[in-house]
C-alpha positions in Angstrom: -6.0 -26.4 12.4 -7.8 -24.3 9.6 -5.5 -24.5 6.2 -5.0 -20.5 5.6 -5.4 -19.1 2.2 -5.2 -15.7 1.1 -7.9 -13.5 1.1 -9.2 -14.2 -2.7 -9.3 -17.7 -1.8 -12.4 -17.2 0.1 -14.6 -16.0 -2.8 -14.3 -12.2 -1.3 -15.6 -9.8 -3.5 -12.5 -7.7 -3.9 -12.9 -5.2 -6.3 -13.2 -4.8 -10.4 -9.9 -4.5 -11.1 -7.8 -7.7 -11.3 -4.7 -8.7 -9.4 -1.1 -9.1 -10.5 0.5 -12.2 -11.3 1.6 -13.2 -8.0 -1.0 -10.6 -5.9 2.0 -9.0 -4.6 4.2 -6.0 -4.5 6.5 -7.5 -6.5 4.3 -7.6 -9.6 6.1 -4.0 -10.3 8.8 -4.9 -12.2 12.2 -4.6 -10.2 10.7 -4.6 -6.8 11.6 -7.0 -4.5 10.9 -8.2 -1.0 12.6 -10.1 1.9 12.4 -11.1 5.5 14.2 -11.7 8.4 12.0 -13.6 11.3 12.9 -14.0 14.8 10.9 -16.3 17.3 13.1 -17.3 19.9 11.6 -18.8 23.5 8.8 -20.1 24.5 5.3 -18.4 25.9 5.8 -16.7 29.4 7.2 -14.0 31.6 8.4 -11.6 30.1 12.6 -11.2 30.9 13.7 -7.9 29.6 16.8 -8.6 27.1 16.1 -12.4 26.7 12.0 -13.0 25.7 9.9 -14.1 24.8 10.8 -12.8 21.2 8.6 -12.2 18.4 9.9 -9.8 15.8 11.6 -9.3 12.6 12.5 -7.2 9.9 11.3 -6.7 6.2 13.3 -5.3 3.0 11.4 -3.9 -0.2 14.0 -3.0 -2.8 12.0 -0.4 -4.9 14.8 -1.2 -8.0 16.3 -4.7 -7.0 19.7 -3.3 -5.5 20.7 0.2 -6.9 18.4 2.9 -5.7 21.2 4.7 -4.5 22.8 5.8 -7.6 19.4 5.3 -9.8 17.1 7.4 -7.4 13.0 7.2 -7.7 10.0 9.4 -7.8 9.0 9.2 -4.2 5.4 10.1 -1.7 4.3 9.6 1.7 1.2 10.6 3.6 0.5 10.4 6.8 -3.1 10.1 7.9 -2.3 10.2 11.6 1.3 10.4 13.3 1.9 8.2 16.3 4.3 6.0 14.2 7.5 6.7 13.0 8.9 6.5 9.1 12.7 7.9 9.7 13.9 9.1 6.4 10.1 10.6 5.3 10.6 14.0 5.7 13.9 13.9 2.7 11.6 11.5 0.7 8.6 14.3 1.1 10.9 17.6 0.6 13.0 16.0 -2.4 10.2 14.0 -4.1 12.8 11.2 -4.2 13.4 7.8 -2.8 17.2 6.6 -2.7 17.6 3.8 0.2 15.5 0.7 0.6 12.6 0.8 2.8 12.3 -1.4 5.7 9.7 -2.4 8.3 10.3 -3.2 11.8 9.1 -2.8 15.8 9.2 0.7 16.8 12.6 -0.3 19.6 14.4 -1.4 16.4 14.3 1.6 13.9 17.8 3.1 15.1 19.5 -0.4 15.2 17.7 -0.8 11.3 18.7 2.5 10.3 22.3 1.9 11.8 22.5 -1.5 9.8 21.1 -0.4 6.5 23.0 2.7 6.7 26.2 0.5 6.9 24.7 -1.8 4.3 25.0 0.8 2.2 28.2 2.8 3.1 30.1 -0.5 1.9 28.1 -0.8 -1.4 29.0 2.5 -2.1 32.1 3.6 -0.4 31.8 7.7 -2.0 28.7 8.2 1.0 29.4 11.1 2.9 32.2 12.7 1.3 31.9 11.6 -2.5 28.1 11.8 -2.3 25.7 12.9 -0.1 25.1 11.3 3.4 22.1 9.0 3.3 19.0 8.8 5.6 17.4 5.8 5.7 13.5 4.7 5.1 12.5 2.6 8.4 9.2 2.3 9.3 7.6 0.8 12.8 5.1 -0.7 14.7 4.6 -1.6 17.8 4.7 -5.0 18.8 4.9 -5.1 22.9 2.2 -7.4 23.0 3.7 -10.5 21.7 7.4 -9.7 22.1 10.3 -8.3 24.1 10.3 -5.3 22.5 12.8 -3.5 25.1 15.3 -6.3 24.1 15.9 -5.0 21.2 16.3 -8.0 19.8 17.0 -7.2 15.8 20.5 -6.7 14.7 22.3 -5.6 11.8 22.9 -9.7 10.5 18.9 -9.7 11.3 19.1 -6.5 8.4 21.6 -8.3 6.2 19.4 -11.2 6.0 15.9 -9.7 4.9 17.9 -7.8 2.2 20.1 -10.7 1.3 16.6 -12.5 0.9 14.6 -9.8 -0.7 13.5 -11.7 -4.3 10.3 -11.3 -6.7 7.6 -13.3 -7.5 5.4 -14.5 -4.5 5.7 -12.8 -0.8 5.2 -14.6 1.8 2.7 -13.3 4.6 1.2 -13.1 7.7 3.9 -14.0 10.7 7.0 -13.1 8.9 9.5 -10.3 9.2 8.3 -7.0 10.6 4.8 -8.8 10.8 6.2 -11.6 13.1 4.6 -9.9 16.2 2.2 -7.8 15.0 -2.0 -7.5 15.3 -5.1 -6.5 13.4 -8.7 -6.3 15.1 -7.5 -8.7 17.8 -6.4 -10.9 15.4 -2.8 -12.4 14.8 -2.1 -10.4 11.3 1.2 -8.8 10.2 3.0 -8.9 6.5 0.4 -8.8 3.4 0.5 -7.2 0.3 -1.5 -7.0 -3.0 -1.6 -5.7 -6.6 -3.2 -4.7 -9.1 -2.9 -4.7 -13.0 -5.1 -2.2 -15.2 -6.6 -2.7 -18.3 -4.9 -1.3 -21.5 -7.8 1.3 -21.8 -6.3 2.7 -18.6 -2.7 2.6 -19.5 -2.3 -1.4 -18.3 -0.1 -0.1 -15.5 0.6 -2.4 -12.7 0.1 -1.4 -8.7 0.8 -2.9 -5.6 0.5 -2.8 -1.9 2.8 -4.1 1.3 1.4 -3.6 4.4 2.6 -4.3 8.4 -0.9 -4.3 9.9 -1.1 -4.4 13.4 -4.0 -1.7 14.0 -7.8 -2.1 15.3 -9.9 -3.6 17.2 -12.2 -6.6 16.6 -15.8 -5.0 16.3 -14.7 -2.6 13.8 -13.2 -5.4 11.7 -15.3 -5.1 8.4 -14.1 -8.1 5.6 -15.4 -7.5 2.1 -17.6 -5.0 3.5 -19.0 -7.4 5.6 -19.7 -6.8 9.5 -17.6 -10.0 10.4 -16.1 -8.6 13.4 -19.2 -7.5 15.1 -20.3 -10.9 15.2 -17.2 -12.1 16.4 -16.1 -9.8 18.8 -19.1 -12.0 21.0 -18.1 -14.9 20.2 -14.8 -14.0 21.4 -15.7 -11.5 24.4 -13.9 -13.3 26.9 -10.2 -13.9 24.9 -8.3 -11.1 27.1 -6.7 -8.3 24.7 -4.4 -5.6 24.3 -6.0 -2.5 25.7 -3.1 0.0 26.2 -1.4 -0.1 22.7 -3.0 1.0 19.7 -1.2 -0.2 17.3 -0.4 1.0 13.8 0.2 0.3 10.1 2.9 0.9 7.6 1.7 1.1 3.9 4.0 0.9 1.0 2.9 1.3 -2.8 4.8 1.0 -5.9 3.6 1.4 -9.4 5.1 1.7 -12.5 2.6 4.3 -13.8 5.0 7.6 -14.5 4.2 9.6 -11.4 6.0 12.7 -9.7 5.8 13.4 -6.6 2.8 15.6 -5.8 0.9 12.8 -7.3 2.5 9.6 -5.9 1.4 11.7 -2.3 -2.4 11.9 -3.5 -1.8 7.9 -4.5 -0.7 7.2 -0.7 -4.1 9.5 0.5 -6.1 6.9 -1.1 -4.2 4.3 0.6 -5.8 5.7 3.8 -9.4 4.7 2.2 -8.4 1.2 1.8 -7.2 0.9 5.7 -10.2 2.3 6.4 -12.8 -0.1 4.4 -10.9 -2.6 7.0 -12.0 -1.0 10.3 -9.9 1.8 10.7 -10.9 5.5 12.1 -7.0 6.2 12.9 -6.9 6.2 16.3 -5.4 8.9 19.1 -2.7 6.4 19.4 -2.2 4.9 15.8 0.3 5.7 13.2 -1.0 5.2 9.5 2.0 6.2 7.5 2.1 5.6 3.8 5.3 6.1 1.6 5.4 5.1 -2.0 7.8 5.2 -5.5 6.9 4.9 -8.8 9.6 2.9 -10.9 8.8 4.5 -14.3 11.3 7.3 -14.1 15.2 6.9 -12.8 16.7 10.0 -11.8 20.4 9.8 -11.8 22.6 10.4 -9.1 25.1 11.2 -11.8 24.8 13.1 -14.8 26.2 16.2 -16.5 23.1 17.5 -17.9 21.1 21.0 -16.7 17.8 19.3 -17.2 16.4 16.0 -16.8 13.2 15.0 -18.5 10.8 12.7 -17.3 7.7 10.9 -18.3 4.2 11.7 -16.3 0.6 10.7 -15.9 -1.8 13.6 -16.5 -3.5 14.2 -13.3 -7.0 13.9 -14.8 -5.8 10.0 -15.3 -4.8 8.9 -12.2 -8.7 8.2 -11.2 -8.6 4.4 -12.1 -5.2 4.2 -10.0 -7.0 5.8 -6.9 -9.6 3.3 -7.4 -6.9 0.2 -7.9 -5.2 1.1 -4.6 -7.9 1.5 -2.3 -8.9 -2.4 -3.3 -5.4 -3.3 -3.5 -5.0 -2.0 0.4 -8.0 -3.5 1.7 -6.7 -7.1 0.1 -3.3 -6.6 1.7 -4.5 -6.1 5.1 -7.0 -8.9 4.6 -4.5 -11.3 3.4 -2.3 -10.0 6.1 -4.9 -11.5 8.4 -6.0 -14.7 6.6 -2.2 -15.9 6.3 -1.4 -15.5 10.3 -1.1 -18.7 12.7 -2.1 -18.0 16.2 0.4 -17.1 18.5 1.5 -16.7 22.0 4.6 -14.2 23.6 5.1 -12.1 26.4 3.5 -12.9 29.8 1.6 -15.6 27.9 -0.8 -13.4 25.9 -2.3 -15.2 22.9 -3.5 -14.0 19.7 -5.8 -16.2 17.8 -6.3 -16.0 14.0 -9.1 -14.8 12.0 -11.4 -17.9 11.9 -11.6 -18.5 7.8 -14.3 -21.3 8.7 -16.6 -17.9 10.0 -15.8 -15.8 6.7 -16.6 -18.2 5.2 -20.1 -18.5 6.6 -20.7 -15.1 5.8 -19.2 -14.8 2.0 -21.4 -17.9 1.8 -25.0 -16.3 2.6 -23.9 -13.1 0.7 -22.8 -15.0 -2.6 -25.8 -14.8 -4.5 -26.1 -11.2 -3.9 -22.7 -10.6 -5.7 -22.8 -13.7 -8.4 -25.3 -10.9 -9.7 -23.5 -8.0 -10.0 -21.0 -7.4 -12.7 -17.6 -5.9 -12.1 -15.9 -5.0 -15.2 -12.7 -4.0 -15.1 -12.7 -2.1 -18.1 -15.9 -0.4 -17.0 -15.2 2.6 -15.2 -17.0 4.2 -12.7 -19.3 7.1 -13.5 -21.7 9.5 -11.8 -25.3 8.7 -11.5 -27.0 9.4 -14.6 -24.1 9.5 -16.9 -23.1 6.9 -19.6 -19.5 5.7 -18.9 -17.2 6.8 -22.4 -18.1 4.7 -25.1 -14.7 3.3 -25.6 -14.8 2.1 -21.9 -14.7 -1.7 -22.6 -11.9 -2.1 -25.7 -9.8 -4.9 -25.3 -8.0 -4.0 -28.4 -4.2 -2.4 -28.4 -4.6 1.1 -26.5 -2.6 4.7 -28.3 -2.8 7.0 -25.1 -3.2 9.6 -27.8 -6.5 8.0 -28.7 -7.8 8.6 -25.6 -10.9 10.8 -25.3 -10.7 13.8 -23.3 -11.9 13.7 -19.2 -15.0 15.3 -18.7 -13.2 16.5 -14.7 -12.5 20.2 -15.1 -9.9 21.2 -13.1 -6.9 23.1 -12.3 -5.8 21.6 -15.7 -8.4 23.1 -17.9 -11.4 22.1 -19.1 -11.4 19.8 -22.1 -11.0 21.3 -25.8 -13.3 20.9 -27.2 -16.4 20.5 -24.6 -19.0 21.4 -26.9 -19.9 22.9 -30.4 -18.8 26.5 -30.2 -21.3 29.1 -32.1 -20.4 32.2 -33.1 -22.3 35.1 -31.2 -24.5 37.1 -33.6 -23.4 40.4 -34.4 -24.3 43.2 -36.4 -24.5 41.8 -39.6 -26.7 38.9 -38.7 -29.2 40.9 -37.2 -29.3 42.8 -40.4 -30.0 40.4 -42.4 -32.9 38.9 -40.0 -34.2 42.4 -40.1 -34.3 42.0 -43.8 -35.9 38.2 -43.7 -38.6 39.6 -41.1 -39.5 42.6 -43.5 
């Protein structure tokens, strides 16, 4: 069997921006992720209640273990809704994120909600009389292909478990947790995630991306930019295939760039570009939800203050963030992907994995193309025919009060100022050209 390694260990040209420490949510300071996975039987029939299962859950802890009482700026977007997020609709309305988020298969949301909700009622006893009630963040996909999904097989130890495990540092991927079951382009996929850590000339804030994948179908599959799944949809034409589920994915992004609300939601648009360098057009059937947080500001459940200030990222900045997400989306899904085994479930179905030998073959014929082009990170991108800002490649200590002024006019005002400002001549002047032309 094929070794897998993550996406960047394939030489893929993965965008200009480079990753995190550990490639991973969990580069954002505070966040952490666990797992709970449950394969239990063996390939076969499928008995209703007893197998084949292949599920799981998975816990990301925006703020290790106290978002409850030290609430976050909060976003969602939802690029098309046959998927399910419960909680989203608070998060969206209040701009604010205060439960953990969790990913599971669409049977399993109540029995997750239901467990975290408890979770949490015994870490903080005040819930529903002291404080507010609480509506958990739970988000699904289907994963009826593989495993009993009418079982219901994930229980509240199941929940207990991925957030008992939830740590920093590297995630594991691919068949794990929520992702145990799940599918991408035809492929076995499930849990990846990515990050993404910008230059000091940007602000040198860090980004990342958790995805459950399990959306697509195998000729759309597009790695790198590269057409991989066309030529692999024929060379596996005859593997049979789901045909009556869709699928879906669940994005999650969290930054430590001080965003609010309105703009953590235009972060999670661009999140929708990423699935879609990957082979997505959203399908009829498809959910692609995206919630994320921003750890920079802590809004207190407690305080006795009128007004509470926060820090923010001018909206005319967030460009270089737009740009980091979409590349650290598409590197999720792929890694996602690359990380999966091959597996068999329900009624015997089988899911193969992405063949790494194939990508391979095809970053291999395309590598001197990009061994030619240079990606600077500090570089940002400008319009045809314009010189990126001269200060675009510093390495040196960066004073965002140094920084020059966006050229983007916009509901923020243009620029001050944008050009030399000359006085109009009035009557004075043309006096005295009268007098010079006399």
């Amino acid at each position: 069997m094929t070794t897998r390694v993550r996406a960047r260990e394939l030489g893929l040209p993965l965008g200009r921006f480079k990753p995190g420490r550990d490639n991973a949510i969990t580069d954002v300071e505070g966040v952490l992720v666990g797992h709970s996975t449950i394969i239990r039987g063996e390939p076969g029939p499928l008995r209703p209640g007893h197998g084949p299962v292949r599920t799981g859950v998975t816990a990301i802890l925006p703020n290790e273990s106290n978002i409850f009482m030290d609430r976050l700026a909060g976003g969602a977007f939802v690029l098309n809704g046959a998927g399910e997020v419960s909680g989203l609709t608070q998060v969206v309305e209040w701009g604010l994120l205060e439960t953990p988020i969790l990913l599971t298969n669409t049977m399993s949301v109540g029995a997750v909600s239901d467990a975290v909700a408890q979770h949490m009622v015994e870490q903080y006893p005040g819930i529903g009389s002291e404080h507010d009630v609480i509506i958990p963040v739970v988000g699904e996909c289907d994963d009826s292909y593989l495993n009993d999904i009418a079982g219901r097989h994930v229980t509240e130890a199941h929940v207990r478990e991925a957030i008992a495990n939830a740590r920093s540092g590297p995630v594991p991927e691919g068949c794990v947790g929520g992702g145990t079951g799940m599918i991408t382009c035809d492929f076995k996929a499930g849990i990846g995630t990515s990050s993404r850590k910008l230059p000091q000339v940007f602000g040198g804030y860090t980004l990342g991306v958790l995805v459950m994948s399990n959306f697509g179908k195998m000729h759309n599959l597009r790695v790198a930019g590269l057409p991989v799944g066309e030529v692999l949809a024929e060379k596996f034409k005859h593997l049979p295939r789901r045909q009556f589920s869709y699928g879906s994915i669940i994005a999650v992004v969290a930054t430590d760039a001080p965003l609010l609300p309105h703009q953590l939601t235009r972060l999670c648009k661009r999140v929708a570009l990423g699935i879609g360098r990957v082979g997505s057009y959203a399908a009829h059937g498809s959910g692609e939800i995206i919630v994320g947080f921003s750890t920079a500001n802590v809004v207190p459940r407690r305080t006795r203050k009128m007004v509470y200030k926060m820090k923010l990222l001018l909206d005319q900045r967030l460009d270089p963030l737009y740009e980091a997400v979409m590349e650290a989306t598409e590197e999720a899904i792929l890694n996602s992907l690359c990380m999966a085994t091959p597996m068999a479930g329900v009624d015997g179905h089988e899911v193969p994995a992405l063949p790494l030998d194939e990508v391979r073959r095809f970053v291999d014929a395309t590598r001197p193309i990009f061994a030619s082009v240079n990606k600077s990170p500090n570089e940002p991108a400008s319009p045809p025919g314009r010189e990126p800002p001269a200060d675009a490649d510093l390495q040196v200590e960066f004073d965002l009060k140094l920084a020059r002024p966006t050229d983007v006019r916009s509901a923020e005002g243009i620029p001050y100022p944008t050009r030399s400002v000359v006085p109009a001549p009035g009557p004075e002047d043309d006096a005295e050209d009268g007098d010079d032309d006399g």
